[in-house]
N, C-alpha and C positions, 0 to 999 in steps of 0.2 A: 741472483741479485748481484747486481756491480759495484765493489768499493774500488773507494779513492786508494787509490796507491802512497803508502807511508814510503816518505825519502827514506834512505838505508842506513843514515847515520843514526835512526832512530832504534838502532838493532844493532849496532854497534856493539861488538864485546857480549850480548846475550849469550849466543850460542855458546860462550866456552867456559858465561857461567856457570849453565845446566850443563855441561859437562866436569865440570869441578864437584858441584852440587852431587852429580852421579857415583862422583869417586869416589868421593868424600864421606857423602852422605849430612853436608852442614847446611845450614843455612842461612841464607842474604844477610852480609856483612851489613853493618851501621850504613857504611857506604853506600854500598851499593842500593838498597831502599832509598837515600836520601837523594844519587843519579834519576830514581827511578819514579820518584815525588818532581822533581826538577823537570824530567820528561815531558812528565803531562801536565805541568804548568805550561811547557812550552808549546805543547802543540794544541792547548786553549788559545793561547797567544796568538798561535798562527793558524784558528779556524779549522785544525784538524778532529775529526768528529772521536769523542772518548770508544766508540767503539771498534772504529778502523783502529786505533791504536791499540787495545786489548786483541781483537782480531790478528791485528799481525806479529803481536808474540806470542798468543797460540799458537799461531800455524808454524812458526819457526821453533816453537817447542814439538810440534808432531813431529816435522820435518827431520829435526833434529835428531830425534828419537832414535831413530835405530843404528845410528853411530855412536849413540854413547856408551860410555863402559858400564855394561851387566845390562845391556839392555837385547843381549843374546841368549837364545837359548842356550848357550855353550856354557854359559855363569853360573846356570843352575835356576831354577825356580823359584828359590827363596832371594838370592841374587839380583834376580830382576823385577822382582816384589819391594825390596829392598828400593832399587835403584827409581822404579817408577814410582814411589810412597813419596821419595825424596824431591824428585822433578814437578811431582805435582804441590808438594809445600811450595815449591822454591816459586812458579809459575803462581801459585794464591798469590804469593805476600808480593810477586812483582803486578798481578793485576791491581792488588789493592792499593799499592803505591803509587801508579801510574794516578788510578781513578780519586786517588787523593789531592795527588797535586794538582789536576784536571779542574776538582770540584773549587780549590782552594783560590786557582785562579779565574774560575770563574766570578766567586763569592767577592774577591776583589772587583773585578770589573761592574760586576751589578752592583756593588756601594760605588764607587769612580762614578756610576752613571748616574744614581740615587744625587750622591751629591753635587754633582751637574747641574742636576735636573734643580734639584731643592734650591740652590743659590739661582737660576737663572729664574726660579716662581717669586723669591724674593725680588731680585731685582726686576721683575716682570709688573708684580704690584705693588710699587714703592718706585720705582721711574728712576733707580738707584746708579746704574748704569750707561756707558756712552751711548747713542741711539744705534750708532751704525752697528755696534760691536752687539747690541743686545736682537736687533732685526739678523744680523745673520746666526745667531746662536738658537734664535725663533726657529728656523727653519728647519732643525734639527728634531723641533719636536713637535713637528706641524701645523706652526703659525704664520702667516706672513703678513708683519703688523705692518707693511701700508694700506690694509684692507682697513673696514671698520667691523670691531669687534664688541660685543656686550659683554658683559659679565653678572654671574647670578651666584649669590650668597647664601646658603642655606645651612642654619642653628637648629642644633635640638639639645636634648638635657646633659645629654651625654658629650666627652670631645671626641673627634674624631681624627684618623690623621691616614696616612697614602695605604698604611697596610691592614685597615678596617674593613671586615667583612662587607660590611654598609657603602665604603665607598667603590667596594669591588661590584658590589651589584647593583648600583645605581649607572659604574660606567660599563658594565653589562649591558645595562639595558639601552644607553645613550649606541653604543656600538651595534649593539643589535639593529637598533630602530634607522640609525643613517649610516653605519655605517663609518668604513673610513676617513671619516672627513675632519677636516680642519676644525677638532672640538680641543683643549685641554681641559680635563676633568684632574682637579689636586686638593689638597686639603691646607688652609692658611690659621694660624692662631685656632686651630679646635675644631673650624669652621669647613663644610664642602665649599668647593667654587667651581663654577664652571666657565669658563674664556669660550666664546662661540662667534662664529661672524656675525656681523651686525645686521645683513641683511638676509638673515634666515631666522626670522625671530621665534619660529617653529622650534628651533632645537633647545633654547632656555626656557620654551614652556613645557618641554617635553620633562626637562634637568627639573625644574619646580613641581611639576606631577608627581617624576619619579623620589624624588630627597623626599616629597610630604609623602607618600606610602612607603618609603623603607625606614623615616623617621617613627611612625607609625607602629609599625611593625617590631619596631624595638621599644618601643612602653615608651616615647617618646609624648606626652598629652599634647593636644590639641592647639593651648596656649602655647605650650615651652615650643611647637613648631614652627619655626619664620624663616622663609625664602624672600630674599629682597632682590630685585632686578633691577639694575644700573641703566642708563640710555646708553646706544650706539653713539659711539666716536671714533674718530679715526685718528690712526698711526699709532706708536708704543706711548705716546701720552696719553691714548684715547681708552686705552686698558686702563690705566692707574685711574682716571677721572671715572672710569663706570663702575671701579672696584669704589671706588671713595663714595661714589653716589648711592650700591648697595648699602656698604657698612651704614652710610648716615640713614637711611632706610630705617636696617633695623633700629637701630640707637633712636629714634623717631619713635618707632610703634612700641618700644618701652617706655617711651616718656610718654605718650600718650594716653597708653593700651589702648592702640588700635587692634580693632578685630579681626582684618582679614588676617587671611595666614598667607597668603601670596600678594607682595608690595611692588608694587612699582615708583622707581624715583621719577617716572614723571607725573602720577599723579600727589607727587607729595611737594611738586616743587614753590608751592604758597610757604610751606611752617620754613625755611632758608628766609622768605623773604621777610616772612614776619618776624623771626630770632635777631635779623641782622644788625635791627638798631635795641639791643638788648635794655636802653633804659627807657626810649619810646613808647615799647611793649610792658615797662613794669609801672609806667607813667600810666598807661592804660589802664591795666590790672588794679593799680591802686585809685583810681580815680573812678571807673565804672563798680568794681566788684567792693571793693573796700568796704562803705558803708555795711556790706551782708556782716560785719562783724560783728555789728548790734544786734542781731539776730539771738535769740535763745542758744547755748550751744556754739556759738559759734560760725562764721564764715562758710565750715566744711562743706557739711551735709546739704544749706542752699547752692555750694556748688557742684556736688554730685548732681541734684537734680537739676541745673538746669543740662551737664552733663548728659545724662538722660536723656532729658527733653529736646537736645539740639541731633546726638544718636540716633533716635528713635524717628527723626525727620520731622518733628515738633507735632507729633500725635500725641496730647496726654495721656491716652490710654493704654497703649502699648508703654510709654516711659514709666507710667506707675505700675504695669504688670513687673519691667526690668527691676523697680524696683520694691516691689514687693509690697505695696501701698494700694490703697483703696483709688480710685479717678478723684473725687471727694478731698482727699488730704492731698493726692500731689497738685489737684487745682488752688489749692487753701496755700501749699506752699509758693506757688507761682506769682500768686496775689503778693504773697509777702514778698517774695524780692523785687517786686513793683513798686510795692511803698518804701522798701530800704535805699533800692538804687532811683529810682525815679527812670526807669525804662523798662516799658511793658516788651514780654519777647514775642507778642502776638502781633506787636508792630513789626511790619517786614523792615523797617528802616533802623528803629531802635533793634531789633533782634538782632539782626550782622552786627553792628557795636556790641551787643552780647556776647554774643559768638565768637568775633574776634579776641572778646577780654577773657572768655573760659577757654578758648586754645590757648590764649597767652600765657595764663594761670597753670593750665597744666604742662606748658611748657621749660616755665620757669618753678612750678614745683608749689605752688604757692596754694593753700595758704599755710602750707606744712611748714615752709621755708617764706619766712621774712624777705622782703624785697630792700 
């Protein structure tokens, strides 16, 4: 097997410690451990492999060997008992030193990179940074944002962050499946994300697959599981616009509780349009739904059921299965919010005005929450 040749300054002065060592019989001063801790920071530094360096003061301690004093037969037996007990302490505590300093500068370099890495995902989803200076620091960790890129959010009960079992085998499996290609898989507020090119839209449904079975897999339930997918944009503002279109995703299918577990911001892009004029929408709510408040009970429960009813694709009979009610009592209920609001929902015309004032309602929280 062929190693790299270690420069000679890195052996410097060895040889005469194991000779002292031999005389003596002491071992590695404060100093010289702390030279020897120093070493092998320095030749992590300069890409020198920790075992070429251990390898080659072995060999300069064998080498060594049969010049040192009592490592003759002549010394006697006990002698050179004595003297190799002692070369071999001295050779331990300098492998250990070497491989400490080794490790220590390593363990710096991978935080250096960690928090590289971590401020450039901040400034990557937050648009926080100069464009030029953030496109060339992309490239570093195999993005090239004049491409168009998606981005997909996936929540479960638990937080999650870069050094989570969960997120190691989700980008497992992303790597497996394509390969090295221009994916960043990271963890933001709690959250997995995945940054993918925009026109491979195969790799964020693969990312959504995989988050919903390892979320899964960790006692993650069904509900507490949401993957939101952003639209394709282009350049480094086209990241932050599809992270922002996830996040509102989710934040959406909680004010909702929408059912699917895999969302897309463009099929969600009506509840933006409809939130936009926030007092339009409560002008509605109060103007269509209001009257239900005359209702027995209250507003609520007529609006869970038309809830239901609009869900279920305005089949009453699957809506009163959802909600646990006879066909019989949830048509009896239907009847009634006909006569309270004066809009039957069987009207396809009146129905959309429905429809639009119970998305509104649950958008604005109502009628838990006063308008």
């Amino acid at each position: 097997m062929a190693y790299r040749a270690i420069p000679a300054q890195y052996l410097d002065g060895y040889a005469e410690i194991l000779a002292e060592v031999a005389t003596t019989g002491r071992r590695l001063t404060r100093a010289e451990v702390h030279e020897l801790r120093e070493l092998g920071e320095r030749a992590a530094r300069e890409g020198l492999g920790l075992r070429e360096v251990i390898r080659a003061h072995l060999a300069l301690a064998r080498a060594a060997w049969p010049d040192l004093p009592g490592a003759s037969d002549a010394s006697g037996a006990r002698r050179v008992r004595s003297a190799a007990t002692c070369v071999l302490a001295a050779s331990e505590q300098a492998v250990d030193a070497l491989a400490e300093g080794y490790e220590r500068a390593q363990l710096v370099a991978v935080r250096r990179d960690e928090a590289a890495r971590r401020e450039f995902i901040d400034d990557l989803l937050h648009g926080r940074s100069d464009l030029g200076d953030l496109s060339a620091r992309a490239e570093r960790f195999g993005l090239q944002l004049a491409h168009t890129h998606t981005v997909a959010v996936a929540r479960g009960d638990q937080p999650h962050d870069d050094t989570d079992p969960l997120t190691r085998r989700v980008e497992t499996a992303l790597t497996t499946r394509f390969g090295p290609r221009r994916v960043l898989l990271t963890t933001k507020d709690a959250r997995l994300v995945c940054v993918a090119p925009g026109h491979q839209p195969d790799v964020v449904d693969y990312f959504a697959e995989q988050a919903r079975v390892a979320l899964a897999m960790e006692g993650t339930t069904e509900r507490g599981c949401r993957v939101a997918i952003g639209r394709a944009h282009p350049g480094p503002g086209g990241v932050v616009q599809s992270y922002e279109e996830a996040l509102s995703a989710l934040e959406l299918a909680d004010r909702l509780r929408l059912e699917p577990v895999v969302l897309r911001a463009a099929e969600l892009l009506v509840f933006p349009v409809l939130t936009r004029d926030r007092h339009a929408m409560a002008d509605l709510v109060n103007t269509v739904l209001g009257p239900l408040r005359g209702a027995r009970g209250g507003a609520g429960e007529l609006v869970r059921t038309l809830n239901a009813y609009f869900d279920a694709g305005c089949v009453a009979a699957e809506a009163a299965r959802r909600l646990s009610l006879s066909v019989r009592a949830f048509t009896y209920r239907l009847k009634r919010i006909e006569q309270l609001t004066g809009a039957d929902p069987a009207d396809s015309f009146q129905r959309y005005t429905l429809q639009t004032a119970v998305i509104g309602a649950r958008l604005l929280g109502w009628p838990e929450q006063e308008l």
